[in-house]
SEBA-529623 format. One line per field, with one value per residue (C-alpha): residue number from 1; residue in three letters; x negated, y negated, z. Coordinates in steps of 0.2 Angstrom, whole numbers. Each point is the difference from the previous one (the first is absolute). Layout:
BEGIN
num <- c(NUM/...)
residuo <- c(ALA/...)
px <- c(X/...)
py <- c(Y/...)
pz <- c(Z/...)
END
This chain:
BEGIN
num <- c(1/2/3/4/5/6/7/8/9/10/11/12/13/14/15/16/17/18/19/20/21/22/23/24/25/26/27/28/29/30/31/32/33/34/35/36/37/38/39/40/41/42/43/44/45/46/47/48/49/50/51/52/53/54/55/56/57/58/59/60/61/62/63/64/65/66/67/68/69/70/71/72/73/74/75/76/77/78/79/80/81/82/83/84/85/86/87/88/89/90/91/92/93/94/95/96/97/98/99/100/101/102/103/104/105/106/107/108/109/110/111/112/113/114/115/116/117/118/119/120/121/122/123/124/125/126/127/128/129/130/131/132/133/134/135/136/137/138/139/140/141/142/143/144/145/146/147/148/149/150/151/152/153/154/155/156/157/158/159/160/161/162/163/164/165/166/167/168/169/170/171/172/173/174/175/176/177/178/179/180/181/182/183/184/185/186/187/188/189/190/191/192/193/194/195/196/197/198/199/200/201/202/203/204/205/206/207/208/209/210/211/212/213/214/215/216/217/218/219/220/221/222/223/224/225/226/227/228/229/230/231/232/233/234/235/236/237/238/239/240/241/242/243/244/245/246/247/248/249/250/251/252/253/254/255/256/257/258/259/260/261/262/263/264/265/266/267/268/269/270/271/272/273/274/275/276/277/278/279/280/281/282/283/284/285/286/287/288/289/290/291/292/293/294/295/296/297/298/299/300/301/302/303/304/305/306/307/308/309/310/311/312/313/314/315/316/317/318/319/320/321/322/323/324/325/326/327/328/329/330/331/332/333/334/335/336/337/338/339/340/341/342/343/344/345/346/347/348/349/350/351/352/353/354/355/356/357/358/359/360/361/362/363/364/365/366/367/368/369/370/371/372/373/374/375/376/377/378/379/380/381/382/383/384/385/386/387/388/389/390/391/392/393/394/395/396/397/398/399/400/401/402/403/404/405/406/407/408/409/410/411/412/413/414/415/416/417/418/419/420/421/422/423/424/425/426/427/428/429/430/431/432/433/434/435/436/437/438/439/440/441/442/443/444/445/446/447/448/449/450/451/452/453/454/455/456/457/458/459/460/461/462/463/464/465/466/467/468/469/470/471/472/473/474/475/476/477/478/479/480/481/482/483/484/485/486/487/488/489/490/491/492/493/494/495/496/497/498/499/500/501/502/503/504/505/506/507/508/509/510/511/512/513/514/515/516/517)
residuo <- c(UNK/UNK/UNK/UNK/UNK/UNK/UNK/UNK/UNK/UNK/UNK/UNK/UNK/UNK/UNK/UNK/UNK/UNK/UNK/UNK/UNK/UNK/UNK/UNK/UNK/UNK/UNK/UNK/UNK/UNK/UNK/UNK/UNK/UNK/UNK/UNK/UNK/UNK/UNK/UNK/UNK/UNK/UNK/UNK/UNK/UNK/UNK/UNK/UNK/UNK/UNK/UNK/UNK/UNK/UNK/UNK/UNK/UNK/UNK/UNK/UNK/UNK/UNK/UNK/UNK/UNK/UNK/UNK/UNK/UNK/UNK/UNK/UNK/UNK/UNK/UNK/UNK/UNK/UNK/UNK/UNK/UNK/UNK/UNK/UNK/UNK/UNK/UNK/UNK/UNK/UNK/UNK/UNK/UNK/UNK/UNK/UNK/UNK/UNK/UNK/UNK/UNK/UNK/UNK/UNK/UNK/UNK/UNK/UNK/UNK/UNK/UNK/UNK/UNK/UNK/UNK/UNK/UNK/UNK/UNK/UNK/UNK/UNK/UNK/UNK/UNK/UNK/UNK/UNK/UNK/UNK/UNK/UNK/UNK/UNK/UNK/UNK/UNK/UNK/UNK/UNK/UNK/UNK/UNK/UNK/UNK/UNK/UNK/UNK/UNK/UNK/UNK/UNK/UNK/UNK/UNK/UNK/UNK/UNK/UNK/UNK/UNK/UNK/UNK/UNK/UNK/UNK/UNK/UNK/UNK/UNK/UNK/UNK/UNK/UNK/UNK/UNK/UNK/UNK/UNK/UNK/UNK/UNK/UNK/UNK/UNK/UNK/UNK/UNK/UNK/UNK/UNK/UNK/UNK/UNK/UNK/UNK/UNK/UNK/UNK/UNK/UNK/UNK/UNK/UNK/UNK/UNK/UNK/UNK/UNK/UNK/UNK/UNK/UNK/UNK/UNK/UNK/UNK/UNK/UNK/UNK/UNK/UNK/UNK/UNK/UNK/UNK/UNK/UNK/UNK/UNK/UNK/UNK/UNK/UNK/UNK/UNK/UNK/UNK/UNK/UNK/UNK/UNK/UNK/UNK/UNK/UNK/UNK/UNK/UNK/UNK/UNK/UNK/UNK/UNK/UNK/UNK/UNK/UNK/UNK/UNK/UNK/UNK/UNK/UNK/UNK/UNK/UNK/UNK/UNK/UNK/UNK/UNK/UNK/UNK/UNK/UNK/UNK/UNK/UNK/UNK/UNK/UNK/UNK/UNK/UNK/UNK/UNK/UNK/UNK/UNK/UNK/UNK/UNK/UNK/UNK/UNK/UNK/UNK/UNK/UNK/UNK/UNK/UNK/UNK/UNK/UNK/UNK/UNK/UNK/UNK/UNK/UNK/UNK/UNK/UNK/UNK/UNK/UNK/UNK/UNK/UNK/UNK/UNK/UNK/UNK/UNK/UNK/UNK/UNK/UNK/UNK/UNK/UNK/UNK/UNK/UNK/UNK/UNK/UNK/UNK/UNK/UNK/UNK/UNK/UNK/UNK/UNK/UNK/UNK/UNK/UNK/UNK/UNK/UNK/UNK/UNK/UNK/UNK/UNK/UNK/UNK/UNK/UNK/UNK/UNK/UNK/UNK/UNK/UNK/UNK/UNK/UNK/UNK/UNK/UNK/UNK/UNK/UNK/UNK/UNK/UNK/UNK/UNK/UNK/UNK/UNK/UNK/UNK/UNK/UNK/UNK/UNK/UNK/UNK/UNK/UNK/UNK/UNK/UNK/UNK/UNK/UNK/UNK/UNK/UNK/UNK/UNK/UNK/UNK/UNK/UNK/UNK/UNK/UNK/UNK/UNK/UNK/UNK/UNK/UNK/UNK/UNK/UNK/UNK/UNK/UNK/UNK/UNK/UNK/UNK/UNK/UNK/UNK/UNK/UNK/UNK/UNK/UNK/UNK/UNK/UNK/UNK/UNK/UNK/UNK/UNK/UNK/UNK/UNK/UNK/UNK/UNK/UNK/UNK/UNK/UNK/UNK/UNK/UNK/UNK/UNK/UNK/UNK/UNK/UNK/UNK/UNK/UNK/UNK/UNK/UNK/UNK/UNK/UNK/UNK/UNK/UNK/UNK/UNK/UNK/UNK/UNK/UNK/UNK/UNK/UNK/UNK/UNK/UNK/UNK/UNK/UNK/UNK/UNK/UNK/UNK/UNK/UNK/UNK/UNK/UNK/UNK/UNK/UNK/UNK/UNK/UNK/UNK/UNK/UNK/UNK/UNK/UNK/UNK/UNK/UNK)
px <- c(133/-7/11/-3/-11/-12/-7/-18/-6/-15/-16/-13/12/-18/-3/17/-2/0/16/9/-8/7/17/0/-4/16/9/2/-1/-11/-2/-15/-2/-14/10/17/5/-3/10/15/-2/0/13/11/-2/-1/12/-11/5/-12/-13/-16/-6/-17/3/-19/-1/-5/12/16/-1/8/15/0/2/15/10/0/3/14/8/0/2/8/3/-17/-10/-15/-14/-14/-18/-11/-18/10/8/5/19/4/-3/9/15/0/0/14/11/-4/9/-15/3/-17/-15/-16/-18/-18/-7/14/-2/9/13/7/4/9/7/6/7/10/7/3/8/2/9/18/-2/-11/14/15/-9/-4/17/8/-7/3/19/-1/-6/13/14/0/-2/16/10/-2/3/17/5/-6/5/15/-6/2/-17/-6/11/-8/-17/4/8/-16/-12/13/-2/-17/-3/11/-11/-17/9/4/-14/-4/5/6/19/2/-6/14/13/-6/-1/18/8/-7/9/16/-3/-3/14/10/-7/0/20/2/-8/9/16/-4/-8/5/14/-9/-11/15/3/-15/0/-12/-19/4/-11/1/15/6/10/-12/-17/0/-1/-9/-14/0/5/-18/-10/7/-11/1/-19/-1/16/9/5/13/3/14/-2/15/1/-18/-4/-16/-11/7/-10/-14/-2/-2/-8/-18/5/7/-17/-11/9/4/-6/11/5/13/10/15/15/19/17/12/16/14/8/-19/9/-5/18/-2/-19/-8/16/-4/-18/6/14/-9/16/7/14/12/-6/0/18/5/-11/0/15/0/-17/1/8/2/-1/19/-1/-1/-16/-20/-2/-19/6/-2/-18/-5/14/-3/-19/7/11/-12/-15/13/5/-19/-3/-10/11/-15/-9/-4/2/7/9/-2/9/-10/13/-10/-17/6/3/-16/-9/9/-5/-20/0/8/-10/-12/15/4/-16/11/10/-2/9/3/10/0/14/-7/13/-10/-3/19/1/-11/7/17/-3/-9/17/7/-15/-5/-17/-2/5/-14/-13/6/3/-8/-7/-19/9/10/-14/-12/14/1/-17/-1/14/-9/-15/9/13/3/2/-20/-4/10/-11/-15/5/4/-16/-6/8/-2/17/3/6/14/7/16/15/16/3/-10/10/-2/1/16/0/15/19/12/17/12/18/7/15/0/-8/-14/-18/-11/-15/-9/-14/18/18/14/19/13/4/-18/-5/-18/-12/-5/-16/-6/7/-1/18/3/20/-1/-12/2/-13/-13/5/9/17/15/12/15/1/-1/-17/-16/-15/-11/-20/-8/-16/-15/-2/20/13/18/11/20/7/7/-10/-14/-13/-3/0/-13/-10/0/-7/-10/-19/5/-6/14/3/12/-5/-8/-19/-17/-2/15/-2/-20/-4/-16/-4/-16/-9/-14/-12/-8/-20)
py <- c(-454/-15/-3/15/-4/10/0/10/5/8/-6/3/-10/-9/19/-1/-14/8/9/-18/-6/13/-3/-18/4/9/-14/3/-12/7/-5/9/0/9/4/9/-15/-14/11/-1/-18/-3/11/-12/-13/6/13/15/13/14/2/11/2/9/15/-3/-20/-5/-10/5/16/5/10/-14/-13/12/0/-21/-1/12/-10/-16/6/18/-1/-7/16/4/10/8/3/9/9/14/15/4/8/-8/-19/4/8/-16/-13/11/1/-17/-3/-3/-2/6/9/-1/7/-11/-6/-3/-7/-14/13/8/-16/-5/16/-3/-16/5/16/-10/-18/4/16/-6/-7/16/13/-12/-4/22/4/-13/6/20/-3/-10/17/12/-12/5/17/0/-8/12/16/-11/5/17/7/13/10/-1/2/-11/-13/3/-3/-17/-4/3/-9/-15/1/3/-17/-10/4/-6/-18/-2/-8/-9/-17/0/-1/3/18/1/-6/13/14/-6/-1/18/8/-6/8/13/1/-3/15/9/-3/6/17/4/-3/11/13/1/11/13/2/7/16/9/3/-18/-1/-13/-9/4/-8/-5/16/13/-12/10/17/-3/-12/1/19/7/-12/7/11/11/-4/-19/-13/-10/-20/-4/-19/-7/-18/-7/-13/0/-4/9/-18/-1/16/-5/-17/10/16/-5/-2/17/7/-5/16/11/7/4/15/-5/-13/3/-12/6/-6/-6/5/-14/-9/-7/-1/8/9/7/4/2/13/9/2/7/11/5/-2/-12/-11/12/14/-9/-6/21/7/-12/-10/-7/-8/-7/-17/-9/-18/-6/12/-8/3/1/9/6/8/18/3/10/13/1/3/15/6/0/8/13/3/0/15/-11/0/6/-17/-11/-15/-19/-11/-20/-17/-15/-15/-13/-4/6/18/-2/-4/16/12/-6/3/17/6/14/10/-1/14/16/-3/9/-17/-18/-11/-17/-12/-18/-14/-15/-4/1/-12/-11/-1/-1/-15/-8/0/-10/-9/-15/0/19/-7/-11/12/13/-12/12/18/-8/-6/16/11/-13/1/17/5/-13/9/18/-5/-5/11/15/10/-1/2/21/1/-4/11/17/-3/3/13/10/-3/0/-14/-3/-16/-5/-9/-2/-10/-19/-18/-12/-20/-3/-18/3/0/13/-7/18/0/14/4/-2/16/-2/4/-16/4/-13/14/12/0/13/-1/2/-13/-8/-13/-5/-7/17/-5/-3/16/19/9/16/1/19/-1/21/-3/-7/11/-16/2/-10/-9/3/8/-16/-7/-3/-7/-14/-3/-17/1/-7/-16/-4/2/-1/-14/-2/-16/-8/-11/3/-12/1/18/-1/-13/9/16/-4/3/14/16/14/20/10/-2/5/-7/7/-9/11/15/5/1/7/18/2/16/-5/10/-6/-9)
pz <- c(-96/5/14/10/17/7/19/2/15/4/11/-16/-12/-8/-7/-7/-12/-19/6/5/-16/-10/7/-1/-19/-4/8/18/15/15/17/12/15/13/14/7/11/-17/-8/12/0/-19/-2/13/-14/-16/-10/-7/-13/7/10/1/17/6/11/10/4/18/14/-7/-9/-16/9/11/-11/-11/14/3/-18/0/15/-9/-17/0/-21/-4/-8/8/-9/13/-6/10/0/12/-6/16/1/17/-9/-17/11/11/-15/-9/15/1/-20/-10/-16/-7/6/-9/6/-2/-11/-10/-19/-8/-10/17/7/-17/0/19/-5/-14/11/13/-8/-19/3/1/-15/-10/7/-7/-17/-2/5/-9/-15/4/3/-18/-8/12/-5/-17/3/13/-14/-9/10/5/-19/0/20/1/15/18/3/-13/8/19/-9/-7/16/9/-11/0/19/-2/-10/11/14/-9/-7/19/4/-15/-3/-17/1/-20/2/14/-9/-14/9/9/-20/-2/16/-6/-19/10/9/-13/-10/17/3/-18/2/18/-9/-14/12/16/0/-9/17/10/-15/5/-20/-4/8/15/14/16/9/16/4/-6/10/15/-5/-15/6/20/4/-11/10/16/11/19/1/-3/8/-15/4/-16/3/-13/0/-5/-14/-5/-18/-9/1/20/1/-9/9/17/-7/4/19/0/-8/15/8/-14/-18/-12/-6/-12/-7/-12/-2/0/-6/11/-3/-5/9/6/17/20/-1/-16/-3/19/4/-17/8/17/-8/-15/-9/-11/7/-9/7/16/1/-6/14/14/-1/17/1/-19/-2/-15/-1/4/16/16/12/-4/-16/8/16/-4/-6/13/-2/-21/5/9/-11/-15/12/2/-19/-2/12/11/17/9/-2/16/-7/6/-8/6/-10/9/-4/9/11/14/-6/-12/17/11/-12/0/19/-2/-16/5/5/-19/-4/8/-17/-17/-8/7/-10/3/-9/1/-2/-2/-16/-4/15/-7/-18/8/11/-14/-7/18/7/-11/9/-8/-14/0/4/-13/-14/-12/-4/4/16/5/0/10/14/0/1/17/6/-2/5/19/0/8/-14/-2/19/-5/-18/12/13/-13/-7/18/3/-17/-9/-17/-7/-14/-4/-8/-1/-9/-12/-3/-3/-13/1/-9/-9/-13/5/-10/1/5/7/8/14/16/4/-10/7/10/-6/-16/-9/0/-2/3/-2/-14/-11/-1/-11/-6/-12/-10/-4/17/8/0/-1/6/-2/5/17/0/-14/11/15/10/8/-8/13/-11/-18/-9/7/-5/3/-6/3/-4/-10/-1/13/-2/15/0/5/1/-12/18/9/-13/2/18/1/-16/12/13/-7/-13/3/15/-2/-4/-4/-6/-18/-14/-3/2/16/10/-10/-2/17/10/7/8/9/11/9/19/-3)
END
């Protein structure tokens, strides 16, 4: 404590004494000082921990003098006291990024109580949630033995989310690598259950989560209304922490109605899950019904290009043809950008859906770009970049514009991506599938343990290419390499961020109804 250094200011600083006594007492160092421009001076020479500054000095006021500080030492925490109540000065000095306000005549215990906010609270927020998450931990090892429901599954998800997000900030790596330890159990747990259960959710005979296929006209088509427009963005890629990182941005311009996660059908993939959305079929049932927009994996072309047309189709199985709606897919800035200028003629529509590519961009060319690489190096990482994305992209400029012009909001996406660091030896022919998280073709050969089989796909509603193939899905944070030229494929994709598979990560995934502020 002792080495924390304190600059005073404040033209009656002799009335001040038995408070710098009392502070020098528990071990503080402070410096005073009588006037704005001393203050600026010493603060040229000497490197201060805090400072408290009197709002009503004369020369240099205390605003004054906040704003010459901030110039010179914009991280240096600044706590205004003042005899004025008056809203105009309080509203400067917090525009101005005070980081306390206190009111005369203060006593010895606010200022001790300022300090500690202000330059001991780091340390008090890391000690109490360290010690919280040490109590949680136990708990959460012990519903990992016990959880055999998908909704029981969604909750554990989202309290390991929500612990990963308060260990953020603190600086004890330990609990990290703790709470890292007990995503993998879970994921291990997790990939068990799916490959117990998950066939089961397509005979309508076993309770089953909401999935891709059944999202629309479950979730989206009850919130729908003549009297209020509907903006359904899908962001592409977007794990549940992604969403949770950039949430707080999103609730400056809306509250939220509800919040309820869904499963992503497997394969975790954009031509899989994000056309089971639009069609409101299962691949399956795509391939039967719409044979010339569905292409499986060894077909030549986008496997993406046809969303619009499977929206239309399912609005017309669902009797709802007389919709006005609009269908956009923003690929990169320069759409993002063309649909901001043209936005308000988006409110003649009942529904406006909005496919937005960049996230899977992002975790794609993390995958290419070593500086991405870089800057994505883990989950802590990924979600950091994504929420300086959001908060200058285009995407936001639209959620600010609906909230303007009275849209609902309801925010999804298709499946998430996990951060694969294992390699799975597999062969297969020729004509096996590219992607790691997933493989198709006849003939395949894997490590058992680290894969789900599905050797009929009819079973899990997924198209075979020929009557003798099946399909594989890595699990947990594994992905799937061939035997030749081994170790620099395993180099080169280790620590990327992947889908297609099975893990909580790509399959729990965020749906959110939101209401205009």
């Amino acid at each position: 404590m002792n080495n924390i250094n304190i600059l005073w200011v404040d033209d009656e600083i002799d009335l001040l004494k038995p408070h710098i006594i009392f502070l020098e007492q528990k071990q503080y160092k402070v410096t005073t000082c009588q006037s704005g421009t001393e203050a600026i001076e010493i603060i040229d020479d000497v490197n201060f921990d805090i400072v408290f500054l009197d709002e009503n000095m004369p020369g240099l006021t205390g605003l004054e003098t906040l704003n010459e500080i901030k110039e010179k030492r914009a991280n240096l925490p600044v706590v205004m006291i003042t005899k004025s109540e008056e809203e105009y000065i309080m509203e400067e000095a917090i525009g101005n990024k005070i980081a306390d306000y206190l009111i005369k005549p203060v006593n010895p215990n606010q200022i001790l109580l300022s300090l500690k906010k202000n330059l001991d609270h780091s340390r008090l927020v890391s000690e109490k949630t360290t010690s919280n998450y040490q109590q949680e931990f136990r708990k959460i090892a012990m519903d990992l033995s016990m959880i055999n429901s998908y909704e029981e599954w969604a909750d554990l998800y989202q309290k390991l989310i929500y612990w990963e997000l308060q260990l953020e900030d603190i600086e004890d790596v330990g609990m990290t690598e703790i709470l890292e330890s007990q995503k993998n159990e879970a994921n291990l747990q997790f990939g068990k259950f799916i490959d117990k259960e998950y066939a089961s959710w397509f005979n309508h005979k076993n309770d089953a989560p909401t999935l891709s296929h059944n999202l629309f006209k479950d979730r989206v088509v009850p919130e729908l209304s003549d009297k209020q427009p509907t903006l359904f963005i899908v962001i592409d890629n977007l794990r549940y922490d992604q969403w949770k990182a950039f949430e707080p941005i999103v609730n400056n311009y809306y509250k939220k109605a509800s919040e309820e996660p869904f499963y992503s059908i497997l394969p975790t993939a954009t031509q899989y899950a994000r056309n089971a959305i639009f069609s409101g079929l299962t691949p399956l049932d795509m391939e039967k019904l719409h044979p010339k927009l569905w292409k499986n994996d060894i077909d030549e072309g986008g496997k993406n290009m046809f969303e619009a047309e499977f929206l239309e189709a399912q609005l017309k199985r669902l009797g709802l043809q007389h919709l006005k709606y609009e269908y956009h897919k923003i690929t990169n800035l320069k759409a993002g950008k063309k649909l901001v200028e043209n936005f308000k003629t988006l409110k003649n529509n009942d529904l406006n859906v909005i496919v937005y590519n960049f996230v899977d961009m992002l975790s794609h060319s993390k995958t290419e770009m070593d500086v991405v690489k870089e800057l994505a190096s883990n989950d802590k990482a990924y979600r950091s970049l994504t929420v300086s994305w959001f908060k200058n992209s285009p995407l936001l400029e639209m959620i600010q514009q609906a909230q303007h012009l009275g849209f609902k909001l309801i925010l999804t996406t298709d499946h998430g991506t996990i951060n694969v660091k294992n390699p799975s030896r597999v062969i297969g022919d020729r004509d096996t599938s590219l992607n790691l998280r997933y493989k198709t073709g006849r003939s395949l050969t894997y490590e058992d343990r680290d894969v789900l089989a599905a050797k009929d796909p009819k079973s899990i509603q997924l198209p075979a290419i020929t009557m003798s193939s099946s399909f594989i899905f890595a699990k947990g944070d594994s992905f799937l390499a061939y035997p030749n030229n081994y170790n620099h494929y395993v180099s080169y994709y280790r620590n990327t961020y992947q889908h297609g598979g099975v893990s909580l990560e790509e399959m729990i995934i965020p749906f959110v109804v939101m209401n205009p502020k």
